[in-house]
ZATI-18861 format. One record per atom (N, C-alpha, C): x, z, y; residue in three letters. Coordinates in steps of 0.02 Angstrom, whole numbers, plus 50000, padded with zeros to 5 digits. Layout:
BEGIN
XZYala
...
// end
This chain:
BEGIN
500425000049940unk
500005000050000unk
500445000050062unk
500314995550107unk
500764996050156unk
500204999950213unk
500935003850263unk
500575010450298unk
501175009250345unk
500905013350416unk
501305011750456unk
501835018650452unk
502565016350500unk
502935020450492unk
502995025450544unk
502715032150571unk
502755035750615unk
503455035850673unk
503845036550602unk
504575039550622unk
504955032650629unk
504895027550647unk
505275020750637unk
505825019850688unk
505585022050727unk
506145023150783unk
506735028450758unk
506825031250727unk
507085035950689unk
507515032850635unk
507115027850601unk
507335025950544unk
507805019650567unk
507725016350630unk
508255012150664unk
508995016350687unk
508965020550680unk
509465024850694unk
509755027450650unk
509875027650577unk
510075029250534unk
510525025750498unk
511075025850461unk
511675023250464unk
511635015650436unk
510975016250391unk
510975008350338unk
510625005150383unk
510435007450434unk
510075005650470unk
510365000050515unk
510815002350554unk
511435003250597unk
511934996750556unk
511874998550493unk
512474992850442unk
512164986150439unk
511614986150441unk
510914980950437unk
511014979250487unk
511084979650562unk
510954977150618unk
511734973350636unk
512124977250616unk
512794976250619unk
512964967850579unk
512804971150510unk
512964963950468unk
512604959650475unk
511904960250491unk
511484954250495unk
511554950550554unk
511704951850601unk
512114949850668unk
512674947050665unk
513154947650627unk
513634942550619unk
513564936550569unk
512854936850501unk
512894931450467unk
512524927350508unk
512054929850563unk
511554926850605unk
512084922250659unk
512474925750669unk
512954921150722unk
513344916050684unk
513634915750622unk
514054912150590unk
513364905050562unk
512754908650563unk
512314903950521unk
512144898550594unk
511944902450622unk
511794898050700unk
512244892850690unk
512784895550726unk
513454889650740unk
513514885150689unk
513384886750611unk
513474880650570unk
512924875750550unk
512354878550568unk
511654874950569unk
511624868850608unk
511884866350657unk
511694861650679unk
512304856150651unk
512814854950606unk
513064853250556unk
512684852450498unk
512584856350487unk
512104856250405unk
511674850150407unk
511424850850453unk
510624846450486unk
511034839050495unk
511494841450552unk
511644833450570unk
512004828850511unk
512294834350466unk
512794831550417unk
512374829050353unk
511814829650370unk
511344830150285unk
511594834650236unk
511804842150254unk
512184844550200unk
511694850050155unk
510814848650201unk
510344855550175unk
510514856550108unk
510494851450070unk
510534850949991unk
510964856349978unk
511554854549987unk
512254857650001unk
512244863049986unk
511984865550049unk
512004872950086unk
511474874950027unk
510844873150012unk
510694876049971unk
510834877049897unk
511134870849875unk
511544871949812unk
512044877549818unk
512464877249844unk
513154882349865unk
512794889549861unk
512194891249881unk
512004899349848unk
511774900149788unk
511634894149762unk
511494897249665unk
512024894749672unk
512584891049668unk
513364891249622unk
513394898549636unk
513354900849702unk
513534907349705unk
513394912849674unk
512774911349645unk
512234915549586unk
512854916549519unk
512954912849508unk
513404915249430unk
514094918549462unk
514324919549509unk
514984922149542unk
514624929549547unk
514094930549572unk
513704937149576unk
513574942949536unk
513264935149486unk
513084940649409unk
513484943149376unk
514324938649374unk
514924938549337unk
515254946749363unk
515044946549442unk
515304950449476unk
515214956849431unk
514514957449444unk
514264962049415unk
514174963849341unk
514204961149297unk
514534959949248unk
515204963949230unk
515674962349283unk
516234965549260unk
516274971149285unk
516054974349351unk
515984979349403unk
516484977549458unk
516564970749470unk
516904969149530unk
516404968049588unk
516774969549628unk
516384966949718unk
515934961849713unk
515124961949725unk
514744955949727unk
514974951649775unk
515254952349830unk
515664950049886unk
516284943249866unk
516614947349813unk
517224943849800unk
516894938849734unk
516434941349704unk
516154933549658unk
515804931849691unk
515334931249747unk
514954927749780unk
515354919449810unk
516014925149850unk
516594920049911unk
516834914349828unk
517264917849778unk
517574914949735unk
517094906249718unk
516564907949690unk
516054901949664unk
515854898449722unk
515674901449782unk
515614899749854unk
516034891449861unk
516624894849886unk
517034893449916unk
517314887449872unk
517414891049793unk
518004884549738unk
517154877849734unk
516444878349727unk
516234874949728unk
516124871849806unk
516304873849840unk
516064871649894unk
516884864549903unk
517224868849883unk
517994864349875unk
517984854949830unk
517424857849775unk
517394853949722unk
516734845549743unk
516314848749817unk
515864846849828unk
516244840249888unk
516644843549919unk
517024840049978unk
517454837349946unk
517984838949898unk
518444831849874unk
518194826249841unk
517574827149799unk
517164824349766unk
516734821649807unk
516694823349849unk
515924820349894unk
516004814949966unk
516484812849965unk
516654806750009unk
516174805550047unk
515674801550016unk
514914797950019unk
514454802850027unk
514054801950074unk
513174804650057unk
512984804549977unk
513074799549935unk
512714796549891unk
513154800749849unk
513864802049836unk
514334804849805unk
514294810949811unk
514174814649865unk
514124820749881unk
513334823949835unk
513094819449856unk
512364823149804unk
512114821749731unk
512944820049706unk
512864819649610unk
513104823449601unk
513844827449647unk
514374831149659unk
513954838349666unk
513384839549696unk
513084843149713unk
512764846149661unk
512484840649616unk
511954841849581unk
512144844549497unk
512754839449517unk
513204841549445unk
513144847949452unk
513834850749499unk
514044856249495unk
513554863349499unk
513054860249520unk
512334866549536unk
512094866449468unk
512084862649415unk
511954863549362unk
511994866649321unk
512934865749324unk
513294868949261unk
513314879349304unk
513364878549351unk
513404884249394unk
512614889649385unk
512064884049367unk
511424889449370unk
511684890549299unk
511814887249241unk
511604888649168unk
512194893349188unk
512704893749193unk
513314899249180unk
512704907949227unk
512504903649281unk
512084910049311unk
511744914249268unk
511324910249234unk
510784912849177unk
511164914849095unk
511674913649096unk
512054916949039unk
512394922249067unk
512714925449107unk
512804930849138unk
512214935649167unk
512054932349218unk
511144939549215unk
510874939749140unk
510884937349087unk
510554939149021unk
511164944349007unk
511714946549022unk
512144947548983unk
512284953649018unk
512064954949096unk
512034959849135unk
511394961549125unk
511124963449067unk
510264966549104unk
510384973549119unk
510804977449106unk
510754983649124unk
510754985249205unk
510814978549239unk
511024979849307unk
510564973549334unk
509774973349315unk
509294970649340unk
509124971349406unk
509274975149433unk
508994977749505unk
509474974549561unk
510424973249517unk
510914968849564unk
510864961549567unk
510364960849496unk
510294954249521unk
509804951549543unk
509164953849553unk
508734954949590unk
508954953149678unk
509154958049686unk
509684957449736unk
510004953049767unk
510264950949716unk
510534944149712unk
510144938249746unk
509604937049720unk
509264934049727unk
508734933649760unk
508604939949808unk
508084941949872unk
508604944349924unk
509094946849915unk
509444947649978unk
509344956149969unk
509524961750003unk
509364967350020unk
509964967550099unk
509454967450140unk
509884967450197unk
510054976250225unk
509574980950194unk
509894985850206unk
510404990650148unk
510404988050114unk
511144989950068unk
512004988150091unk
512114985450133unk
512564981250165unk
513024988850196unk
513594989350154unk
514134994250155unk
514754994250187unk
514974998650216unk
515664998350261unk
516074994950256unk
516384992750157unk
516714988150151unk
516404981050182unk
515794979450166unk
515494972750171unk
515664973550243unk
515424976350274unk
515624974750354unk
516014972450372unk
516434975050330unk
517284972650348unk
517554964750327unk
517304963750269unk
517074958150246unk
516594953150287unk
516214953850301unk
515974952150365unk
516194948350430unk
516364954350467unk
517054953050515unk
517354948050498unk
517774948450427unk
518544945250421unk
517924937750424unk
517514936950395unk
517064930250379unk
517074925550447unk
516814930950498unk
516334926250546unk
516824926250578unk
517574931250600unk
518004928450633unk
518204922050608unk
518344921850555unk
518664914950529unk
517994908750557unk
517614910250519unk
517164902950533unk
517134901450596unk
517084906850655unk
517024905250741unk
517674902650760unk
518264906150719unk
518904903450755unk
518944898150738unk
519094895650680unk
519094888750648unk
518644880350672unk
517994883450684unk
517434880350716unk
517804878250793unk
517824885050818unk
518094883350894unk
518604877150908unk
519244877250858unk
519844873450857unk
519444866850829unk
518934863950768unk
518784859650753unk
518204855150772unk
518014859650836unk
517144857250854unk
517154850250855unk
517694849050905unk
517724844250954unk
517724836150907unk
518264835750864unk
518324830850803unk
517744832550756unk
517514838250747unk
516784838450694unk
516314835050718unk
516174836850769unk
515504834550799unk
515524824150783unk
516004823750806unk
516064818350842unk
515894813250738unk
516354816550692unk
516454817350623unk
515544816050595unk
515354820150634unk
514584823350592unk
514154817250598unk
514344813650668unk
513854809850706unk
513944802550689unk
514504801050683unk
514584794250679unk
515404793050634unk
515294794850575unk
515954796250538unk
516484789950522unk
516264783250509unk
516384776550523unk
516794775750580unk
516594777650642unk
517034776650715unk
517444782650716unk
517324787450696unk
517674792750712unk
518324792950654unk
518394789450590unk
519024788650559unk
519254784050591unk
518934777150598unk
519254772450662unk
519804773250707unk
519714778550753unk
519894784150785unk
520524787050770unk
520594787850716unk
521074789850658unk
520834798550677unk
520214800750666unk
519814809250643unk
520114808450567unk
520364813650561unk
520374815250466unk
519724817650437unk
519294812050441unk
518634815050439unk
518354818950354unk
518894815050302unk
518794820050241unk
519014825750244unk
519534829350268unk
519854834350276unk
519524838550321unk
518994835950384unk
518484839550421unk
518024842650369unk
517994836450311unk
517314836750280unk
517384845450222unk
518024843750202unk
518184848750169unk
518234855950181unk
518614855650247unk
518534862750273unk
517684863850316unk
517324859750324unk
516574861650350unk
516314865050275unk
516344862750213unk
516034863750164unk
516334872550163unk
516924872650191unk
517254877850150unk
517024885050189unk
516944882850252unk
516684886450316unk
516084887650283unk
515554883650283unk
514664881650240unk
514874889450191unk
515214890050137unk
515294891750085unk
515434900250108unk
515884902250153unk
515804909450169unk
515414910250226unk
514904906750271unk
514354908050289unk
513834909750242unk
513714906050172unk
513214906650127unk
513294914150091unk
514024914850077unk
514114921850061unk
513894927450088unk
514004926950149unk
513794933750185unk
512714930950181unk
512574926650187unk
512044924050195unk
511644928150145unk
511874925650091unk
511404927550003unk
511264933150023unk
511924939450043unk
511574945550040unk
511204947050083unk
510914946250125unk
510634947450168unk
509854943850167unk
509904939050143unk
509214936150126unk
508974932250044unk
509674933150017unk
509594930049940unk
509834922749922unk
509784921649879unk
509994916249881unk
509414909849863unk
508784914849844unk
508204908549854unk
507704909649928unk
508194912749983unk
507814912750038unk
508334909250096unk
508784906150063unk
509234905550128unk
509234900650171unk
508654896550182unk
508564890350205unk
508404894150294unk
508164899750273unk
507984903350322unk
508294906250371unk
509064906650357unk
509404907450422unk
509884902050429unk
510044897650368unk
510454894650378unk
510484886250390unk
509814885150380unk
509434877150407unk
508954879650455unk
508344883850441unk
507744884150512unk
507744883750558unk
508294890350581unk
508314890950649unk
508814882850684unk
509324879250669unk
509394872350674unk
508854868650679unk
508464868850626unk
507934862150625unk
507524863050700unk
507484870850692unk
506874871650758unk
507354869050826unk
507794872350826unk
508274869850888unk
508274863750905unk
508394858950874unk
508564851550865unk
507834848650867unk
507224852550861unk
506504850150902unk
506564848550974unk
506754854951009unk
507124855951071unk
507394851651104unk
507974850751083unk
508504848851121unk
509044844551077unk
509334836951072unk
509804834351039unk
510404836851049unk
510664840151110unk
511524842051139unk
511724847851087unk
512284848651060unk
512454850951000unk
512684859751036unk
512724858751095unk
513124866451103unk
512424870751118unk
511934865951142unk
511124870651180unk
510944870751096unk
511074866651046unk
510554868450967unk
510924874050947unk
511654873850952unk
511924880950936unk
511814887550962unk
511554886751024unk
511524892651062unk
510814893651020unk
510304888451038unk
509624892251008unk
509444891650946unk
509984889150907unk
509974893450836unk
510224900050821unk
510784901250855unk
511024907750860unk
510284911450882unk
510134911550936unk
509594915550957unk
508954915950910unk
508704912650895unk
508434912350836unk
508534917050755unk
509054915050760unk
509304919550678unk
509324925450712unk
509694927950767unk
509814935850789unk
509054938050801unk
508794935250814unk
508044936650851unk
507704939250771unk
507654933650717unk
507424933550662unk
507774941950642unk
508324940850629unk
508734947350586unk
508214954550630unk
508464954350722unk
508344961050728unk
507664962650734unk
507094957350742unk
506364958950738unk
506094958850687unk
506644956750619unk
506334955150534unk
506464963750510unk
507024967350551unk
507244972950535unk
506704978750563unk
506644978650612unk
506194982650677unk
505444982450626unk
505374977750593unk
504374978650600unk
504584980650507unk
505324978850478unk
505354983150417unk
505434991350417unk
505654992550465unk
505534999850481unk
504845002750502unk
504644997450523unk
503694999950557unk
503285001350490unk
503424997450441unk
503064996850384unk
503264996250333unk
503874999850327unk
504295001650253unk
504214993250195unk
504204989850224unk
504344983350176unk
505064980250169unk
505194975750117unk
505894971150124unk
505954969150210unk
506734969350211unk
506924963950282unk
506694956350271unk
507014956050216unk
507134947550186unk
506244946250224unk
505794945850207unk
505044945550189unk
505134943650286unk
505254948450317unk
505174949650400unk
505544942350414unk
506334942950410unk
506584937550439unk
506504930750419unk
506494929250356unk
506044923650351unk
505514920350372unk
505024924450374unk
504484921850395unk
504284921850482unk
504804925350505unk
505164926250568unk
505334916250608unk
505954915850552unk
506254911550564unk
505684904850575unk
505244904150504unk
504834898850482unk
504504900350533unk
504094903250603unk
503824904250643unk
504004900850689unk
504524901750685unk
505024899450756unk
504934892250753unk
505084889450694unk
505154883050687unk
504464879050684unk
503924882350663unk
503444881150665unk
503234880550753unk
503154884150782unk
503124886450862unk
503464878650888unk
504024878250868unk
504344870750918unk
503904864450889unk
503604863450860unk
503204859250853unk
503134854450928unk
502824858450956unk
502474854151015unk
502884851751056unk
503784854051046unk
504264852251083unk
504144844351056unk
504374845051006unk
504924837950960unk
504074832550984unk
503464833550979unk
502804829250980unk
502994827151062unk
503114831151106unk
503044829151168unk
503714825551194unk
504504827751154unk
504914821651163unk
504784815151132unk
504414813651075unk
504374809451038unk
504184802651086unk
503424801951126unk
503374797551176unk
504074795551200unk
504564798351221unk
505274798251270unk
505644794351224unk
505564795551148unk
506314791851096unk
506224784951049unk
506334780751048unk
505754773951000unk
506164776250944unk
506874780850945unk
507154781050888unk
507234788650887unk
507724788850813unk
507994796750830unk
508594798950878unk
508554803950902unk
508934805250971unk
509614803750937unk
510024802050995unk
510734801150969unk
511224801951037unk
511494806250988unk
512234809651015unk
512854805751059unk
512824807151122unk
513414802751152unk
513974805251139unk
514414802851096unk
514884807451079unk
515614804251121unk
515514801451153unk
516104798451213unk
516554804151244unk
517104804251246unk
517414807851294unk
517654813551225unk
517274813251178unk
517304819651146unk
518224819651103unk
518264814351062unk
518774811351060unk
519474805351087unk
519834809051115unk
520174801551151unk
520474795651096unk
520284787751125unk
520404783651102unk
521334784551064unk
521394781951031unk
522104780551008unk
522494774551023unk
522844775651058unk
523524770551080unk
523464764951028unk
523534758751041unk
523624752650969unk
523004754550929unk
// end
């Protein structure tokens, strides 16, 4: 029976509380910034394959009594590796995808059979628990989203340009496979911190929505980042706030948070539509300088 929470203000103040706002705030910032990539790159598939590979790194985890953290990044990251050398092509990338999500769910489902004593971690696993999120993870955390923001920062400029028009931009001489590789790899410890926090069959929700809704908005890649960021943070701390009002999952709040949001821009993307005979497109001039010869 759901009942309201007297003391909720109270219960925002309490340490898991506090770890919840903390961590969900940095996967919300790392998911923002890589969302409007995902989208532009066609990588949803991707992004959503890359959290069940992550599913058997989890269960394994747990399985052995290692860090769900460190099998999450491990399967993360080596499939996310396996997706970008393999995945050249659109068309290549999503056999590469599909393969590897394959052999990665059956290994998933032979490990959770093999962990049942620890039904509740993989549960977990697989809904997210955003207020379980522990001092180490924080830290973990941190080390995550520094990397993806620093990395991002140094590579925007050739990504973007990479994401949009990949043909002119090797032209160019962009190392646009080697972009492609480290975006996947970036994708891959965003998804990590992601799963826990919302699961790994809810993650479309911070880590494509708030993008898709943005990109209703507005085509310019730094305004979709900003209001995807805003979006996911918005999602995390009002998915958290009304889970304290009424003692339910976060996951449940920010999701359907997010899907709101995106739902809501509707009337944006209908009222540019008259303005575009096509889909909007990116001036990506200036972004890269021409090459000598």
């Amino acid at each position: 029976m759901v009942t309201f929470q007297e003391n909720w203000l109270q219960v925002l103040q309490t340490t898991f509380m506090q770890h919840a706002l903390l961590g969900g705030s940095m996967v919300a910032l790392a998911a923002g910034l890589m969302g409007w990539f995902v989208v532009t790159r066609q990588n949803a598939f991707a992004a959503h394959a890359l959290a069940h590979i992550g599913f058997p790194g989890a269960t394994g985890a747990i399985l052995i009594g290692a860090p769900v953290t460190l099998g999450l990044a491990v399967f993360c990251v080596g499939g996310g590796l396996l997706i970008g050398v393999f995945g050249k092509r659109v068309a290549d990338r999503e056999v590469a995808t599909g393969t590897i999500l394959a052999f990665a769910t059956g290994l998933g489902v032979l490990f959770a059979s093999l962990a049942t004593a620890n039904a509740s971690a993989t549960t977990t696993v697989l809904f997210g628990n955003l207020l379980a999120i522990s001092t180490d993870q924080l830290w973990v955390f941190g080390g995550f989203t520094l990397l993806v923001v620093g990395v991002l920062a140094v590579i925007a400029r050739p990504l973007v340009f990479a994401s949009v028009d990949p043909t002119v931009a090797e032209a160019r001489g962009i190392p646009v496979r080697a972009l492609g590789v480290a975006f996947v790899v970036l994708l891959a410890l965003t998804i990590t911190m992601a799963v826990q926090v919302v699961g790994t069959l809810l993650l479309f929700a911070l880590v494509v929505t708030p993008a898709a809704a943005a990109l209703r908005i507005t085509a310019r890649p730094g305004l979709v980042a900003a209001i995807a960021v805003a979006i996911a943070l918005g999602s995390v701390w009002f998915g958290l706030v009304l889970s304290a009002m009424v003692n339910l999952p976060p996951s449940f709040f920010v999701t359907t948070l997010a899907v709101l949001s995106w739902a809501v821009t509707l009337p944006f993307s209908r009222a540019r539509a008259p303005r575009e005979t096509t889909s909007p497109v990116l001036d990506v001039s200036g972004l890269v300088p021409d090459r000598a010869g």
